[in-house]
C-alpha positions as CSV (number, residue, x, y, z in Angstrom):
1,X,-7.8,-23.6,33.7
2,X,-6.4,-20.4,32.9
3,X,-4.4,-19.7,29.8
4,X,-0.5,-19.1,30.7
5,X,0.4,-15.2,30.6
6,X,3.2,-14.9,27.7
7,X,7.0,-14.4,29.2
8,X,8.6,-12.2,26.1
9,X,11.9,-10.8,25.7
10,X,12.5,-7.2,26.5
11,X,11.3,-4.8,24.2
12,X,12.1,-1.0,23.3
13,X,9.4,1.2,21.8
14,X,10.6,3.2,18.8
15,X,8.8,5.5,16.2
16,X,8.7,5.4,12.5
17,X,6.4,7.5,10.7
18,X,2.9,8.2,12.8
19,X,3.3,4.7,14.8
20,X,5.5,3.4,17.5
21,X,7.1,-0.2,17.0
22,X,8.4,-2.5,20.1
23,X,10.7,-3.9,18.9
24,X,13.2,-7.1,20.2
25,X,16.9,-6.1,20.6
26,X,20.6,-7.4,20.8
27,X,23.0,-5.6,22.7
28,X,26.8,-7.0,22.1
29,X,30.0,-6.1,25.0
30,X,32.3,-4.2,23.6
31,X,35.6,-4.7,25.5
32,X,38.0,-1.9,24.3
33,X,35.4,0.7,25.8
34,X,34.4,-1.5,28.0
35,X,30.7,-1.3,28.0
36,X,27.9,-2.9,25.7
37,X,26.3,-1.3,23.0
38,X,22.7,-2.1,20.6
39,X,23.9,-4.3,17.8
40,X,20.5,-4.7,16.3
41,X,16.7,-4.0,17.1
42,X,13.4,-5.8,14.8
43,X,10.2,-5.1,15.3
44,X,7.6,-7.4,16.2
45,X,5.0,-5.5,16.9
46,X,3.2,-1.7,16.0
47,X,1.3,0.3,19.0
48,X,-1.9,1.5,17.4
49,X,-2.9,4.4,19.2
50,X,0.8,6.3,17.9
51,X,1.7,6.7,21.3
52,X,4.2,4.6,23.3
53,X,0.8,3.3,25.1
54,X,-2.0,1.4,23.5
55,X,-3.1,-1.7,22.3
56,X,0.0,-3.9,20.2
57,X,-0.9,-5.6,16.9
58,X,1.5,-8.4,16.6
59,X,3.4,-9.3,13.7
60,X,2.9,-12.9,12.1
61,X,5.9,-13.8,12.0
62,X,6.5,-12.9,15.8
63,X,3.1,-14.9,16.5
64,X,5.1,-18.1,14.8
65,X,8.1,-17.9,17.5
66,X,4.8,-16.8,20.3
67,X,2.0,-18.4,19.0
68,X,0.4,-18.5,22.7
69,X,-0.1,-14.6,22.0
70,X,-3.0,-15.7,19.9
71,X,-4.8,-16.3,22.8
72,X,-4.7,-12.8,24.6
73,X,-5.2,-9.4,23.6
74,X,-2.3,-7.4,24.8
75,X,-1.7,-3.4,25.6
76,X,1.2,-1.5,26.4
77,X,1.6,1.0,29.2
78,X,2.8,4.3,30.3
79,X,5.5,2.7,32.6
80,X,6.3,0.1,29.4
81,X,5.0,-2.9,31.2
82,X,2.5,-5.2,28.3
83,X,-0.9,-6.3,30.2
84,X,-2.4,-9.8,28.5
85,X,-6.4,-10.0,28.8
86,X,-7.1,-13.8,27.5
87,X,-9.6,-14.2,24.5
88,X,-12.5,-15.8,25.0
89,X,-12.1,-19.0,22.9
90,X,-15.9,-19.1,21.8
91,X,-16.3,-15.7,20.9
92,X,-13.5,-15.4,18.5
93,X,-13.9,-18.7,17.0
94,X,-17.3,-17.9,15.9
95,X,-16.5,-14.3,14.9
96,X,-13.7,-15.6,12.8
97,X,-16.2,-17.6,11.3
98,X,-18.4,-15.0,10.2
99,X,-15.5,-12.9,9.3
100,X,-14.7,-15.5,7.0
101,X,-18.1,-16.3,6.2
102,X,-18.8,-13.0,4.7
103,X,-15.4,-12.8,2.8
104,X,-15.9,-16.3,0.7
105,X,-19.5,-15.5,0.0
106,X,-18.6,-11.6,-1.4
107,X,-15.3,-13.5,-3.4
108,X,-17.8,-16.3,-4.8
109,X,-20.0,-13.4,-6.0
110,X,-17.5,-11.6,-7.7
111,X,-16.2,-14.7,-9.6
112,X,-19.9,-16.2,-10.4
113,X,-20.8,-15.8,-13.8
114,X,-17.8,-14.4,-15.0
115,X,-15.3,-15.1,-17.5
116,X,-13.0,-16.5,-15.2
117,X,-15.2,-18.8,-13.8
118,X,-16.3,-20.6,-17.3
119,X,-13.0,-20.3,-18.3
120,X,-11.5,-22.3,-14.9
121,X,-14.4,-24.6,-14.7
122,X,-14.1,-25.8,-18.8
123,X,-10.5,-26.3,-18.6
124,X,-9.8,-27.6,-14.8
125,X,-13.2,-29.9,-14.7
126,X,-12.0,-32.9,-14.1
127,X,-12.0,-34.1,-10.1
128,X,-13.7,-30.4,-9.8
129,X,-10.3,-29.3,-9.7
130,X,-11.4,-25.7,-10.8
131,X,-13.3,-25.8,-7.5
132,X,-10.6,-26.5,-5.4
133,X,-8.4,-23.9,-7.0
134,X,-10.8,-21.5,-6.5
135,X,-11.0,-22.6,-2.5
136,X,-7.0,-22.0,-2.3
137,X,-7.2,-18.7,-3.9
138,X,-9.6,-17.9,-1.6
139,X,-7.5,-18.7,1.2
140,X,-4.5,-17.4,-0.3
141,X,-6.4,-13.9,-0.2
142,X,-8.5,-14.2,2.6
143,X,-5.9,-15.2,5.1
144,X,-3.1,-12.4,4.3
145,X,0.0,-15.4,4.3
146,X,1.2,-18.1,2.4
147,X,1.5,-20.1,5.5
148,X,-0.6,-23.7,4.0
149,X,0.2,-25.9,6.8
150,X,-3.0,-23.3,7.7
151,X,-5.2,-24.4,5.0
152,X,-6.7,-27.7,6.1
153,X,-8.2,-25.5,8.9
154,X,-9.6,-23.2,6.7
155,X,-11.1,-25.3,4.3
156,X,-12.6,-27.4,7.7
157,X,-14.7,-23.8,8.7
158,X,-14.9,-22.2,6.0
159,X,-17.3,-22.1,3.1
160,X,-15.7,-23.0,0.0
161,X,-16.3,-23.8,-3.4
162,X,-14.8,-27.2,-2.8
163,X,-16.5,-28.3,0.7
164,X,-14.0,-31.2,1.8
165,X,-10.9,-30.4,3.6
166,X,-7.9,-30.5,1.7
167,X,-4.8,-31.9,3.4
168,X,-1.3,-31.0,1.4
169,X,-1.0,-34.0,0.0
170,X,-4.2,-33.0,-1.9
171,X,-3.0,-30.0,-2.6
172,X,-0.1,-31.3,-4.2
173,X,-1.3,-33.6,-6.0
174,X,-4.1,-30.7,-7.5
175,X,-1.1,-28.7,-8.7
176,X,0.9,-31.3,-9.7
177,X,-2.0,-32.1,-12.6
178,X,-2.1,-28.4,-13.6
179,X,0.4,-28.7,-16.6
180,X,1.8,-25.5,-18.9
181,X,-0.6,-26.7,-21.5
182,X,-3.5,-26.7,-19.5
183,X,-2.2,-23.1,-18.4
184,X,-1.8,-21.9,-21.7
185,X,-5.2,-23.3,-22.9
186,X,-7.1,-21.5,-19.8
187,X,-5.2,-18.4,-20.5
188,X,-6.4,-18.6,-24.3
189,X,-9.8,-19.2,-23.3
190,X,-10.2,-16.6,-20.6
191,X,-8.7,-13.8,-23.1
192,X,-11.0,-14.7,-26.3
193,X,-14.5,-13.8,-23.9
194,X,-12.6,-10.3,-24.3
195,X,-15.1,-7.4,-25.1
196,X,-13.1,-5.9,-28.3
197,X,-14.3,-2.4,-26.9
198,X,-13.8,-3.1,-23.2
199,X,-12.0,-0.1,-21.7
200,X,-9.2,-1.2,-18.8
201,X,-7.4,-0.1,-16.2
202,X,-3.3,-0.8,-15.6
203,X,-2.1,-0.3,-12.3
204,X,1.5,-0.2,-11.7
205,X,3.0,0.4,-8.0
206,X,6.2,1.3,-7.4
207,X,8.7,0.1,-4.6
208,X,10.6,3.2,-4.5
209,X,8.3,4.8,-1.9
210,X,8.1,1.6,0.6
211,X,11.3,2.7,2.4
212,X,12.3,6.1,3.2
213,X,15.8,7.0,4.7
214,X,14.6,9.1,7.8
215,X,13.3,5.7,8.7
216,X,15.1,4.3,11.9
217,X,16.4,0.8,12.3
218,X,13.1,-0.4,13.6
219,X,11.1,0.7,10.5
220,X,13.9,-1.2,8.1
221,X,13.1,-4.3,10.3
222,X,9.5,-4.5,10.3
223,X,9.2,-3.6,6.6
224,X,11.7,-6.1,6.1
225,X,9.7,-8.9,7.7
226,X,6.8,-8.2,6.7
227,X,7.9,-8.0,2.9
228,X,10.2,-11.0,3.3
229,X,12.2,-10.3,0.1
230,X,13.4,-7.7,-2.2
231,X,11.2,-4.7,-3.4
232,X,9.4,-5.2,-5.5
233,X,7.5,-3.1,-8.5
234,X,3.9,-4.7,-9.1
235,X,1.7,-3.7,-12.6
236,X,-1.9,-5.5,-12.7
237,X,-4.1,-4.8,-15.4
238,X,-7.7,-5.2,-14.7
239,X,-11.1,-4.7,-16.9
240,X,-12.6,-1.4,-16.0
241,X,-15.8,-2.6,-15.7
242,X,-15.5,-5.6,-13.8
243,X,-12.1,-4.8,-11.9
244,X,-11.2,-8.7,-12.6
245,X,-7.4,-8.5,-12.9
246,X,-6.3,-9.9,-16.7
247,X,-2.6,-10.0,-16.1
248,X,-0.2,-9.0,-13.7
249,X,3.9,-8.8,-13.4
250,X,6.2,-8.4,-10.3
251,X,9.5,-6.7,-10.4
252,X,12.7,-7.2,-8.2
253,X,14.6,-4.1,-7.6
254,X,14.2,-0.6,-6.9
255,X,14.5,0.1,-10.4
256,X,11.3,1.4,-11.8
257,X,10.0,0.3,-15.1
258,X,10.2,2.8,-18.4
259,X,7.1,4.0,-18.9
260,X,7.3,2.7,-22.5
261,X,7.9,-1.3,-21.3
262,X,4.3,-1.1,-19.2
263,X,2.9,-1.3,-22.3
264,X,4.9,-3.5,-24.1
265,X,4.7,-6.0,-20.9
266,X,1.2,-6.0,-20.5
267,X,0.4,-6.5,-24.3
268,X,2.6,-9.8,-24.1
269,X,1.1,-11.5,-20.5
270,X,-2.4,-10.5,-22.2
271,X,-1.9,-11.3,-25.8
272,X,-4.2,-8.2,-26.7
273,X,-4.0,-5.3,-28.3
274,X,-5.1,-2.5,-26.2
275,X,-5.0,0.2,-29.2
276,X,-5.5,3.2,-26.7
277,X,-8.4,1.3,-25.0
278,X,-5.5,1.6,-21.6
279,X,-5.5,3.8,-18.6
280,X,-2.2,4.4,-17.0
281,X,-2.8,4.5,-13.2
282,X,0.9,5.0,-11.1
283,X,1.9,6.3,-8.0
284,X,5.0,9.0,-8.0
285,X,7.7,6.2,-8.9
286,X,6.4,7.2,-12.5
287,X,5.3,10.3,-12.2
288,X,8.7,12.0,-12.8
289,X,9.2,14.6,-15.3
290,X,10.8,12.1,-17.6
291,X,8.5,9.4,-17.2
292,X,5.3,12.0,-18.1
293,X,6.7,13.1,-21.2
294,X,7.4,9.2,-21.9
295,X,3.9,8.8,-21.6
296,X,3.6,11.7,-24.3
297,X,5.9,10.7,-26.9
298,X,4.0,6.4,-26.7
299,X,0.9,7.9,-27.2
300,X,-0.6,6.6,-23.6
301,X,-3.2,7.7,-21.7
302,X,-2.1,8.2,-18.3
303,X,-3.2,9.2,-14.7
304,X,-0.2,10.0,-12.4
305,X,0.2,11.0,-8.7
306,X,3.1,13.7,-8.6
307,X,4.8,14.8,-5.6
308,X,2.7,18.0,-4.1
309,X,5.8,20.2,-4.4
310,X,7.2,19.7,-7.7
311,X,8.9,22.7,-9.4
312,X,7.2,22.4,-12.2
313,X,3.8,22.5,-10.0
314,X,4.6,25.2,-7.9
315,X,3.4,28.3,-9.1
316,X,0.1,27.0,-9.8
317,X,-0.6,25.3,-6.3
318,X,0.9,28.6,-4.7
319,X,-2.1,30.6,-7.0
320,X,-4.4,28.0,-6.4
321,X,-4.2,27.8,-2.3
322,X,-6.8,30.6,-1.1
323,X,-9.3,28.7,-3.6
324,X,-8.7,25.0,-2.1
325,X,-10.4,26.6,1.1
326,X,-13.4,28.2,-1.3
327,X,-16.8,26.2,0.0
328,X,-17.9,26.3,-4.2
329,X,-14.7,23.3,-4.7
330,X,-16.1,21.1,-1.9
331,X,-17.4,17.7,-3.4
332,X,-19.2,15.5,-1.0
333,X,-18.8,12.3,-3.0
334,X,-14.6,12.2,-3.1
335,X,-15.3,14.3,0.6
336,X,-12.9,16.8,0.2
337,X,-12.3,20.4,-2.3
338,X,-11.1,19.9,-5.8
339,X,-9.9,22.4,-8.4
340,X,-8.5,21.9,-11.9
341,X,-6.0,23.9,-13.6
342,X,-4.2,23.4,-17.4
343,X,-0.6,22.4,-17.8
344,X,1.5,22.9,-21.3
345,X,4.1,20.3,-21.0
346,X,6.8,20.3,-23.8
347,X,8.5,17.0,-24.7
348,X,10.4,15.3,-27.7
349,X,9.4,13.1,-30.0
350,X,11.3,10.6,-32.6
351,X,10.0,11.6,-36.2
352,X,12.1,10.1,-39.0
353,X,15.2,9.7,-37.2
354,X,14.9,13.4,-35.9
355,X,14.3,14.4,-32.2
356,X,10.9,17.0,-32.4
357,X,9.8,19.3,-29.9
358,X,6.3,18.7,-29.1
359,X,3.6,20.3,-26.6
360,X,0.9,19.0,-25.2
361,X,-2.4,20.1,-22.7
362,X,-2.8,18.6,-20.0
363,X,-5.0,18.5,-16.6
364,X,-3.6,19.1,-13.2
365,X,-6.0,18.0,-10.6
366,X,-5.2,19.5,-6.8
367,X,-7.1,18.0,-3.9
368,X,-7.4,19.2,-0.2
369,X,-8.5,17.8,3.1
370,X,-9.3,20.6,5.0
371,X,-10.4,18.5,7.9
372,X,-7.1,16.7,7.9
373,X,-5.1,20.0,7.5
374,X,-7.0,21.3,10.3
375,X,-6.2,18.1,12.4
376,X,-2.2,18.9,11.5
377,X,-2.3,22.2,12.3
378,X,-3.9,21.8,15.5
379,X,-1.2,19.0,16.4
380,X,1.6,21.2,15.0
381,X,0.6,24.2,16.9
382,X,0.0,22.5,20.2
383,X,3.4,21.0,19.7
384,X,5.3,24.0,19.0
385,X,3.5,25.7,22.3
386,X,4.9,23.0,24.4
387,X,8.4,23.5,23.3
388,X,8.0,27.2,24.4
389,X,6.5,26.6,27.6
390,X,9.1,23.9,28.2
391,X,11.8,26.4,27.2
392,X,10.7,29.4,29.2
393,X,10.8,27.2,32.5
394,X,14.2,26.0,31.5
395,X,13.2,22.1,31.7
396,X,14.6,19.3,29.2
397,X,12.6,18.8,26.2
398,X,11.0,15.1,25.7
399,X,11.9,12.8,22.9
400,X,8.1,14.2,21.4
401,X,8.7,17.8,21.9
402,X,12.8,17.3,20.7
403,X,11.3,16.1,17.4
404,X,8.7,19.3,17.1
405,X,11.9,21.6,18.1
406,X,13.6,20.1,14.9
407,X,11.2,19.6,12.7
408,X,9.1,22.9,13.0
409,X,11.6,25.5,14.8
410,X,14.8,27.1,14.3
411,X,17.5,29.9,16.0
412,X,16.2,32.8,14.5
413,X,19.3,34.5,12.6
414,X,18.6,38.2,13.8
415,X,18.8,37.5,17.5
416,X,19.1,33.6,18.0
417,X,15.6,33.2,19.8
418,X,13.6,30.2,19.0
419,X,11.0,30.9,16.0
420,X,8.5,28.9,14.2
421,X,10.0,27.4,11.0
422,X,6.7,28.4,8.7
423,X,8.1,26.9,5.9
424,X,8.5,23.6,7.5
425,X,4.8,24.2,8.8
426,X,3.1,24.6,5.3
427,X,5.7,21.9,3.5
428,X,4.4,19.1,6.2
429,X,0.9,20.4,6.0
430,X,0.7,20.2,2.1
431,X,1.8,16.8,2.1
432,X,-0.8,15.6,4.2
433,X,-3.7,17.3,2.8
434,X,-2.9,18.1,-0.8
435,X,-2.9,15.7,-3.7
436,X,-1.8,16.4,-6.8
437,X,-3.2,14.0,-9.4
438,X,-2.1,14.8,-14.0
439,X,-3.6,13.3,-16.6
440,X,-3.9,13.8,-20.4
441,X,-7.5,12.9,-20.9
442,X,-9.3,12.4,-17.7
443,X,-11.1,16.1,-17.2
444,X,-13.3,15.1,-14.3
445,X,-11.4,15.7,-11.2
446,X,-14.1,13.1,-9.1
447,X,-13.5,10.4,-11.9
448,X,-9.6,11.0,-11.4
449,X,-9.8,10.5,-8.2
450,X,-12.0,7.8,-7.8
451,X,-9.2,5.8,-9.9
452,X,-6.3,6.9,-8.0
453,X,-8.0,6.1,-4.9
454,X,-8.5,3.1,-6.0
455,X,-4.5,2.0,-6.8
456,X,-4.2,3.4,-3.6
457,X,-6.4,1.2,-2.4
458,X,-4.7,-2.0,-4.3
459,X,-1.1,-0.8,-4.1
460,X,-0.9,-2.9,-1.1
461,X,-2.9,-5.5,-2.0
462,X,-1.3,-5.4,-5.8
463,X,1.4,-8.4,-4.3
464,X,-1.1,-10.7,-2.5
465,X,-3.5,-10.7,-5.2
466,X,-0.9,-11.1,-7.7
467,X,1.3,-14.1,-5.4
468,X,-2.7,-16.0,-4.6
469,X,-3.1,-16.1,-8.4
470,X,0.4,-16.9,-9.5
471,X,0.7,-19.5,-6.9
472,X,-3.2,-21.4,-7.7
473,X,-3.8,-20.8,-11.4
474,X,-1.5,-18.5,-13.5
């Protein structure tokens, strides 16, 4: 029998950022002007070709009000109409399988032999419970939701530390046995294996960069949902080495942390004493002027990701452009050109009650992606040839090449003919393919950005990480 072709409600495609979202809507009369109007649109679903055509990714939370869209792949097109091709049920079940498979097995080698696993399996031994928490974290991280009326599934075909399928009313009775004492004594245990000269790694994420305001209704939405509460600011600190997270701390607000509480924060949740042993890794919510010298005045080492066009940073990427194209900066392993320049950065300092004026050296790492830039430019430029050719045969501009006209053009003030904005042109190209990456002690501009990359890497994954352990052990 064939599987029932999904009816859904009507759906507008709008953009946000690279993507288009289809988004569900609700349009309301209004009976002074006597027509209706959109009250509200929210995204269910992203089109992942960035075009208004292409294959949809559903959202979970749309799947919960659909779920009979698990069953079919679905693509959207030209005319706006969604196709459904059904699954075949064998196929994915056993590729799941695999998929999940492959993720337990690479999870269970990360955690064997380690310090977390002695510590866990001395203090939750009894009933193997240390097993069975380890199985939930696994599907807390695994799975990308919290949603546990999933996990007695999981646990039935997937292979877990604890091999018996846990129903909820295990689960609750595992949790109910893990008391604060038992919490504390784990904690105490897993912290005194400590190397005293282990070098770590703190990474803190901001929230102030999840929503932008040129964002339209539809990109408040799907963040929104897919957040499900209030931003928040993450910080995990992890063992350099290993990359096993010690601590970590969530945030509400859009209030960023001072730079000076990081330390103070992670010192307490760890009960160690880093004594300089600390790298600082943030994104641009603390990599503001006043934040940097912060990081000066505590004494802490720090690796920050400034915004490309900074005034303070200006003159030296404007002196260092021609070079970011010079084949000599090209390094294969980070696979794109890197070039380091000094910064003096003057701060203050508390000294006996009086504010001092300090200076400090400093490394200023710039990255470029010339094959990105190149991909931009080419866009860019074929974009800005359509809105001439659309202009000189006097025809309407689309929504596509309206949005090129404003973003990249401009009524020239000598004669009011349409001209390339170049300013606009390098601004949009910088941000996509230049990085600008200070630090106070970290020289090598590969090792820089091979712990950048990877908070960017974890930003996103900070939150899960941090909700799958908070939720099983910590």
């Amino acid at each position: 029998m064939s599987a029932r072709v999904p009816e859904l409600e009507p759906m507008l495609a709008l953009k946000s950022g690279r993507f288009y979202y289809l988004c569900t809507y609700r349009n309301v009369w209004d009976p002074q002007k006597g027509r209706s109007y959109r009250e509200s649109t929210t995204s269910v679903g992203k089109i992942l070709s960035g075009r208004k055509d292409g294959p949809v990714e559903w959202k979970d939370i749309y799947l919960e009000h659909h779920p009979e869209l698990a069953d079919f792949s679905c693509s959207r097109g030209e005319d706006g109409t969604l196709s459904f091709t059904p699954l075949t049920g064998q196929t994915g079940s056993v590729t799941s399988c695999h998929l999940a498979l492959g993720a337990t097995w690479t999870l269970e080698k990360i955690i064997e032999g380690s310090a977390l696993e002695e510590a866990l399996h001395v203090t939750f031994g009894k009933y193997s419970d240390w097993r069975k928490l380890l199985s939930l974290a696994y599907f807390l991280v695994i799975s990308n939701e919290n949603i546990m009326s999933r996990f007695p599934s999981f646990s039935k075909h997937s292979y877990l530390p604890w091999m018996r399928v846990m129903t909820p009313d295990d689960v609750r009775r595992l949790l109910s046995r893990i008391t604060q004492e038992k919490i504390a004594l784990f904690k105490s245990r897993l912290l005194s294996s400590r190397d005293p000269k282990a070098q770590y790694l703190v990474f803190a994420s901001s929230s102030i960069y999840k929503r932008h305001t040129s964002f339209s209704w539809s990109a408040r939405a799907e963040i929104s949902d897919d957040e499900s509460r209030s931003p928040e600011n993450c910080i995990m600190a992890v063992e350099e080495q290993s990359g096993i997270p010690l601590c970590y701390h969530l945030s509400h607000g859009r209030r960023v942390p001072d730079v000076a509480v990081l330390r103070v924060l992670i010192n307490n949740l760890t009960r160690m004493d880093f004594s300089g042993r600390v790298l600082y890794v943030a994104d641009r919510g603390y990599a503001g002027a006043t934040q940097i010298s912060r990081y000066l005045a505590e004494k802490m080492n720090f690796l920050v990701n400034p915004r490309v066009h900074h005034g303070i940073f200006r003159p030296l990427m404007e002196a260092a452009r021609r070079k970011l194209f010079d084949l000599s900066n090209y390094h294969p392993s980070i696979g794109c050109a890197a070039i380091t320049r000094r910064v003096h950065w003057s701060y203050h300092e508390m000294q006996d009650g009086r504010r001092v004026r300090r200076s400090a050296s400093l490394y200023l790492h710039i990255y470029f992606d010339e094959g990105v830039y190149n991909q931009n430019r080419e866009g860019i430029k074929r974009g800005i040839g359509m809105v001439y050719e659309a202009v000189s045969r006097g025809e309407q501009l689309s929504d596509d090449l309206q949005e090129v006209r404003t973003l990249y053009m401009r009524d020239s003030l000598k004669n009011g003919m349409l001209e390339v904005n170049e300013e606009a042109v390098k601004l949009t190209l910088d941000k996509r393919s230049v990085r600008l990456l200070l630090t106070d002690c970290v020289s090598d501009p590969v090792e820089a950005f091979r712990d950048i990359l990877t908070e960017t890497r974890c930003g996103p994954a900070l939150r899960l990480t941090a909700n799958a352990w908070a939720e099983v052990v910590w």
